[in-house]
C-alpha positions in Angstrom: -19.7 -11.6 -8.9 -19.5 -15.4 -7.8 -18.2 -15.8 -4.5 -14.9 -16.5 -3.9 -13.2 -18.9 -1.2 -9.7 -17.7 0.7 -7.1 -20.2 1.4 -7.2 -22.5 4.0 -3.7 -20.6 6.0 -6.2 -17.4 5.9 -8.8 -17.1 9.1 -11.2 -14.4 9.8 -11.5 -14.9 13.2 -11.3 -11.6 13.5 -14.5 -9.5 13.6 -15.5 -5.9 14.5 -15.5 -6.7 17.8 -13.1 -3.6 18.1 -15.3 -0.6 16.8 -14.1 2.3 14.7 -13.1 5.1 16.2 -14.6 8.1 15.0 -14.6 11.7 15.7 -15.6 15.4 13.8 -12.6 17.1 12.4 -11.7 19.1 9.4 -9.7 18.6 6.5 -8.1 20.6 4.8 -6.7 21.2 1.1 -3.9 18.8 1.4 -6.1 15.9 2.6 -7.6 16.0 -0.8 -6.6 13.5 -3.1 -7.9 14.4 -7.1 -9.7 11.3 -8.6 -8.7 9.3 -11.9 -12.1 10.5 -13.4 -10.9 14.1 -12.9 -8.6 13.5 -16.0 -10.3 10.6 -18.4 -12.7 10.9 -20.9 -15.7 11.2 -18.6 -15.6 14.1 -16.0 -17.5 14.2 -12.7 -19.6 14.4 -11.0 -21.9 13.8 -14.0 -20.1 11.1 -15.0 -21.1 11.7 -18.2 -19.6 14.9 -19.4 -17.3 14.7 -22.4 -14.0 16.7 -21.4 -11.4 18.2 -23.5 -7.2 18.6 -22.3 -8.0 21.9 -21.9 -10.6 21.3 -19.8 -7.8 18.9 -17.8 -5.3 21.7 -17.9 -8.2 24.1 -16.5 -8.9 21.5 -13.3 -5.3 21.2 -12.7 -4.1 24.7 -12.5 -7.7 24.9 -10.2 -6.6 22.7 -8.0 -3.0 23.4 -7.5 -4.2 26.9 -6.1 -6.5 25.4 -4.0 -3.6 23.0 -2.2 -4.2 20.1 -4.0 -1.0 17.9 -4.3 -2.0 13.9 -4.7 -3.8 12.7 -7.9 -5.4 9.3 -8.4 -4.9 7.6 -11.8 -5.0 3.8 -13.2 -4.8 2.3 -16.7 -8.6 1.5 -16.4 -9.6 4.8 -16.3 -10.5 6.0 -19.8 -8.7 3.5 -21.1 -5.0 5.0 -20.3 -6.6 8.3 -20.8 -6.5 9.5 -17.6 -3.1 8.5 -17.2 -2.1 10.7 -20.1 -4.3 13.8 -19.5 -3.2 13.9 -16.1 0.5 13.4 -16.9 0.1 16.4 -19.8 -1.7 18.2 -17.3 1.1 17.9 -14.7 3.9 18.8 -17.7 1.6 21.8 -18.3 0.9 23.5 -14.7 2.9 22.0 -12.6 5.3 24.7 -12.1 2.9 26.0 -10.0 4.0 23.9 -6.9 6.9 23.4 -4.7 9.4 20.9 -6.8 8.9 17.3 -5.2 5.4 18.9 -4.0 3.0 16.7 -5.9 2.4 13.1 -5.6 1.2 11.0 -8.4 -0.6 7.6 -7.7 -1.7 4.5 -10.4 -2.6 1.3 -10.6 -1.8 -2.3 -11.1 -3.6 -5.4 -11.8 -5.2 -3.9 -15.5 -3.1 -3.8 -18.5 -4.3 -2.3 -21.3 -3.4 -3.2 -25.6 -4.8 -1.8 -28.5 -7.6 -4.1 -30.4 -5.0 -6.2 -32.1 -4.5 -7.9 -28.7 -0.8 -7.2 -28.7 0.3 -3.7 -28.8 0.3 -1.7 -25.3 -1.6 1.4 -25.3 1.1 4.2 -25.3 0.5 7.8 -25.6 -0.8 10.2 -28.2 -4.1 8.5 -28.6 -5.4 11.9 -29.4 -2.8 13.0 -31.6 -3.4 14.8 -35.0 -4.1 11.9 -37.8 -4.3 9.3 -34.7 -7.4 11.0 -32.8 -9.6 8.0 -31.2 -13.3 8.7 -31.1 -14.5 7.4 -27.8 -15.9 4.2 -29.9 -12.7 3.3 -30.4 -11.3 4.0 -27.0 -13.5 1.2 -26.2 -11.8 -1.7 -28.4 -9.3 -1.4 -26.5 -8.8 -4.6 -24.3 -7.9 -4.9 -21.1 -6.3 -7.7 -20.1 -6.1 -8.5 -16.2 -2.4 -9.6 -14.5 -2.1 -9.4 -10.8 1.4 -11.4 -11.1 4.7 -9.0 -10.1 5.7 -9.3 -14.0 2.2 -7.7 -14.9 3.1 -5.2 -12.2 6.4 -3.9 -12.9 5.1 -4.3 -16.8 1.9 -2.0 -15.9 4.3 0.7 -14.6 6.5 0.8 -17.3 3.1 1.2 -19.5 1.8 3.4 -17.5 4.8 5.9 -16.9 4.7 5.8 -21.1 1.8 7.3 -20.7 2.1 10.3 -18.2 5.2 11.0 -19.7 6.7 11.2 -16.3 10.0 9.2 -15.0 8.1 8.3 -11.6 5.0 7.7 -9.3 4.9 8.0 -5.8 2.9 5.3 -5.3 1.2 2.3 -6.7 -2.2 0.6 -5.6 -3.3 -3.2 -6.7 -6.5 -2.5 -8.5 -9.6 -4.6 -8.0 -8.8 -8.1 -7.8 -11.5 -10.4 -7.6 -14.1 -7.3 -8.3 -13.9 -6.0 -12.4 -15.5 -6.9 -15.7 -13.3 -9.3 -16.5 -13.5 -11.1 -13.6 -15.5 -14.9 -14.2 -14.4 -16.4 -11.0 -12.4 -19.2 -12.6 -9.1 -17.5 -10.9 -8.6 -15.9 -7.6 -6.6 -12.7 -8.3 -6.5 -12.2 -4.5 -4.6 -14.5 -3.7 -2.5 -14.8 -7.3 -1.7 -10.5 -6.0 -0.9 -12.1 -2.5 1.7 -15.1 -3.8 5.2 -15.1 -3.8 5.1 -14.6 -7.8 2.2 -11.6 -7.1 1.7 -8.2 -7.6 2.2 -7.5 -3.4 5.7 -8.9 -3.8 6.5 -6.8 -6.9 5.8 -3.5 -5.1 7.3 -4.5 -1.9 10.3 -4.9 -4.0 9.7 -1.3 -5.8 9.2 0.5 -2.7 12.5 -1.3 -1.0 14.5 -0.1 -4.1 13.0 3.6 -3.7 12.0 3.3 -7.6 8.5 4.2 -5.6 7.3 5.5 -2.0 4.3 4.1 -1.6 2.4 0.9 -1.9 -1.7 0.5 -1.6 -4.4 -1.0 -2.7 -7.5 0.4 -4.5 -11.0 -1.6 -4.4 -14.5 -1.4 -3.7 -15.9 -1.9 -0.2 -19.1 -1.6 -0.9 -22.0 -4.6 -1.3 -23.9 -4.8 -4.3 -25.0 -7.4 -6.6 -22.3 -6.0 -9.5 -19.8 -4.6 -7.4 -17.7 -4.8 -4.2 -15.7 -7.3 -2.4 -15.1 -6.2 1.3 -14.6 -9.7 2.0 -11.9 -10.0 -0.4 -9.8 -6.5 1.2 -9.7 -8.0 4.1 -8.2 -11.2 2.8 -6.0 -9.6 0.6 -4.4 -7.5 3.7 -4.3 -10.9 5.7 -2.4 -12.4 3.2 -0.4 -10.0 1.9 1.3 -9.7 5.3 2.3 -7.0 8.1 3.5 -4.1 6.4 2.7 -4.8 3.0 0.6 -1.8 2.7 1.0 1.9 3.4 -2.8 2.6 2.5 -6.0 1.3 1.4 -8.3 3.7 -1.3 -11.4 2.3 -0.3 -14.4 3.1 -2.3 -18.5 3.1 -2.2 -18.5 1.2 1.4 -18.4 4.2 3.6 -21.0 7.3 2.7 -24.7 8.6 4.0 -26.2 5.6 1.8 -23.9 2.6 2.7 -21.7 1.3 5.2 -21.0 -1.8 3.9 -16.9 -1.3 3.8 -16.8 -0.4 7.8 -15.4 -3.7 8.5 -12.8 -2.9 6.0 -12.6 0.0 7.7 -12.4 -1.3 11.1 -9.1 -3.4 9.4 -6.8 -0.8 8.4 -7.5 1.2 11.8 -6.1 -2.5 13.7 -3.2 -2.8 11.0 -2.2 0.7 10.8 -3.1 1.6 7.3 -4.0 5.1 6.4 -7.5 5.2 4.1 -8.1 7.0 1.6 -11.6 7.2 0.7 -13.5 7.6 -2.0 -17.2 7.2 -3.8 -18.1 9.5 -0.6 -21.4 11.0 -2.9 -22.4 7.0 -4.0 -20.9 7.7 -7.3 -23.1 11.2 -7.7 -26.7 10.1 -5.9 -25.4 12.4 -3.1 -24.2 15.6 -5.4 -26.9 16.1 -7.0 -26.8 13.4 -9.6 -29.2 10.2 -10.8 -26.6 7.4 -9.8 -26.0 5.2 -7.3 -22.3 3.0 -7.2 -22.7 3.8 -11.0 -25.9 2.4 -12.2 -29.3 4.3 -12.4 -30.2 4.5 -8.5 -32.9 2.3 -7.3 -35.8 4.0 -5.6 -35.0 2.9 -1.9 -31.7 5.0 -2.4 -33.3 8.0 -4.4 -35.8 8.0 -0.7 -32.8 7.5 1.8 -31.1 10.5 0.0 -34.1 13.0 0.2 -34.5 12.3 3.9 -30.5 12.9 4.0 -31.3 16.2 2.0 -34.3 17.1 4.6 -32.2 16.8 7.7 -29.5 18.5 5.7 -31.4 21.5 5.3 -33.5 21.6 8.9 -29.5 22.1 9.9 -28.8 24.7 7.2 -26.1 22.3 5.8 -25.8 21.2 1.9 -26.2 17.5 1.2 -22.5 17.5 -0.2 -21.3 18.7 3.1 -22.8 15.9 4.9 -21.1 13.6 2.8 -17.5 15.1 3.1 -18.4 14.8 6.8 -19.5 11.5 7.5 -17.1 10.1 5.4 -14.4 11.7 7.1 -15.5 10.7 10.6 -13.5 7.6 11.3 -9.9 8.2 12.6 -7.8 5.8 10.1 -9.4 8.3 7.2 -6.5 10.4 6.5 -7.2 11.3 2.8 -10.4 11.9 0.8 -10.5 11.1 -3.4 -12.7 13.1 -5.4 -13.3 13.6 -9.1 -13.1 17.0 -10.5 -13.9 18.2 -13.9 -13.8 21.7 -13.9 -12.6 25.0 -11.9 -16.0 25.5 -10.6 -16.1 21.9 -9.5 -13.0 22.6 -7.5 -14.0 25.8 -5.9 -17.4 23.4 -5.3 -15.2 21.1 -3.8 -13.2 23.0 -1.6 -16.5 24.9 -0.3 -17.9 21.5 0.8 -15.3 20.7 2.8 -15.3 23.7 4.7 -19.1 23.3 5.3 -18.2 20.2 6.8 -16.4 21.2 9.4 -19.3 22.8 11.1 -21.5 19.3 11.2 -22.1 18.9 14.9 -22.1 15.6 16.6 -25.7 16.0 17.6 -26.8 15.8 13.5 -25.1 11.9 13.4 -27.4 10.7 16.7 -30.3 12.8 14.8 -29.8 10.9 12.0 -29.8 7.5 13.9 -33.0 8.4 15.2 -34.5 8.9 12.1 -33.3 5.5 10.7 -30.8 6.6 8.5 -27.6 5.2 10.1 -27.8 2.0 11.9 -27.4 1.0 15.1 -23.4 -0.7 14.2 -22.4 2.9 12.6 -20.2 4.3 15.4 -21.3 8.3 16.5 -18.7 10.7 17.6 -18.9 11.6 21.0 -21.0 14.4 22.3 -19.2 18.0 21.4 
């Protein structure tokens, strides 16, 4: 997208000049965070798997018994879908954890209406005599608002939805880095002003009506999508203690590591990452894309040679992701998208895999090109 320019009171003087602290560890259950594609209209990691709310209730009784207790949602997600399959899907199995047990997260920033341009998008968009083929899922219009009234207005929309009186968090959803984004506006800092989005949830979390406040964007570099640049601004700016976390996506996986600076940020300001696009949107898991287009042949190469060193180890490629992506310190949760049952048992089998990568694969795999020479190793084991 066009670049954007940060206001003159914001520096980035700062550099990596501090590096990452890194080190192999396992995760368990509870560090898994269910993704917003888990409950939309397109499942994962295909991406392109039509999914029913049975197939949502399925994934959700699934991964309660595996320990599962945070979900990921946002209004872009299948168009409020996701919000409303997860929130069904919650009403529907959630009896199977602790009271208080599970943590629901959404979004900001993306407000959705029906085509008339006026009406929000409530629930029951799949209700008998109102069922939306996916066509018309997609007239919907989104229209972007990272002002606090847009925020507070989101989460009343978007608790509509779910059906559910609260959230335990909300994240600020790709400013400065969606499809309606033409440069003409900098929703960075509109999010960051007094009147923004930052101040709205500071306000929300003060007043205990939520818990938690974050941000969710794309640190990864590519021509249509990411904006580390614009993360790091938007934590400068939004001030010390603004946010509790930052669900940073595409920027930190075997194929790019274009998000470490971002990275390298929260570590310095103390916010806990949650990370996410850790298989490059499905190259990684099997699949044919890479940050959601069709891959381009330098990453389709870079990901066999992953797969070969995988294998010389007796490792799956999967594992190798859940593992490198959970090497730097200041990762505290990982976000995945789950479909099915077997993709959770899937799931839950890769990151126990990945607890047995030795150190010795990552300074292997610098050797062999694959991770450069800024990419900070664990120490020896």
């Amino acid at each position: 997208h066009p670049p954007t320019h940060p206001p003159a009171h914001v520096t980035f003087a700062r550099t990596m000049a501090a590096p990452l602290s890194v080190e192999c560890r396992a995760l368990g259950p509870g560090d898994v965070v269910a993704g917003g594609c888990t409950f939309g209209t397109t499942g994962a990691p295909g991406m392109h798997e039509r999914i029913t709310q049975e197939d949502c209730d399925a994934c959700m009784s699934a991964l309660l018994a595996a320990g599962v207790r945070e979900f990921d949602t946002a209004p872009w997600y299948g168009a409020g879908t996701s919000e409303e399959r997860m929130g069904r899907s919650l009403a529907n199995t959630a009896s199977a954890a602790a009271p208080g047990a599970v943590r629901v997260f959404t979004k900001v920033g993306r407000l959705y209406v029906e085509p008339d341009g006026v009406t929000p998008c409530g629930p029951g968009y799949d209700a008998p005599g109102r069922a939306l083929a996916e066509v018309e899922l997609q007239e919907r219009i989104v229209l972007n608002d990272y002002t606090a009234a847009g925020a507070k207005r989101s989460l009343k929309e978007s608790l509509a939805r779910m059906g559910l009186d609260s959230v335990y968090g909300l994240r600020i959803h790709d400013p400065n880095d969606n499809n309606k984004y033409d440069g003409t506006v900098d929703e960075v800092a509109i999010a960051a002003a007094e009147a923004g989005a930052c101040t709205a949830l500071r306000e929300l979390r003060q007043e205990g009506v939520i818990k938690h406040v974050g941000l969710g964007m794309n640190c990864n570099k590519e021509a249509h999508q990411g904006a580390p640049e614009d993360i790091i601004r938007l934590i400068r700016s939004a001030g010390p203690g603004t946010f509790d976390s930052a669900l940073l996506a595409g920027g930190w996986n075997l194929l790019s590591q274009a998000g470490q600076q971002c990275l390298v940020e929260c570590e310095q300001q103390g916010i806990d990452v949650y990370i996410a696009g850790i298989y490059a949107s499905g190259l990684l898991v099997g699949g044919s894309t890479y940050a959601y287009m069709a891959a381009p042949q330098e990453m389709v190469d870079k990901t066999q040679k992953w797969r070969d060193l995988a294998q010389k180890h007796n490792f799956s490629l999967p594992a190798l992701a859940w593992a490198f992506a959970t090497l730097p310190k200041c990762v505290k949760k990982v976000v995945v998208g789950m479909a099915t049952k077997a993709q959770v048992e899937e799931t839950m089998g890769y990151m126990r895999e990945a607890s047995r990568v030795p150190a010795s694969l990552w300074t292997e795999a610098r050797e062999l090109g694959l991770l450069a020479a800024d990419v900070p190793l664990p120490p020896p084991q």
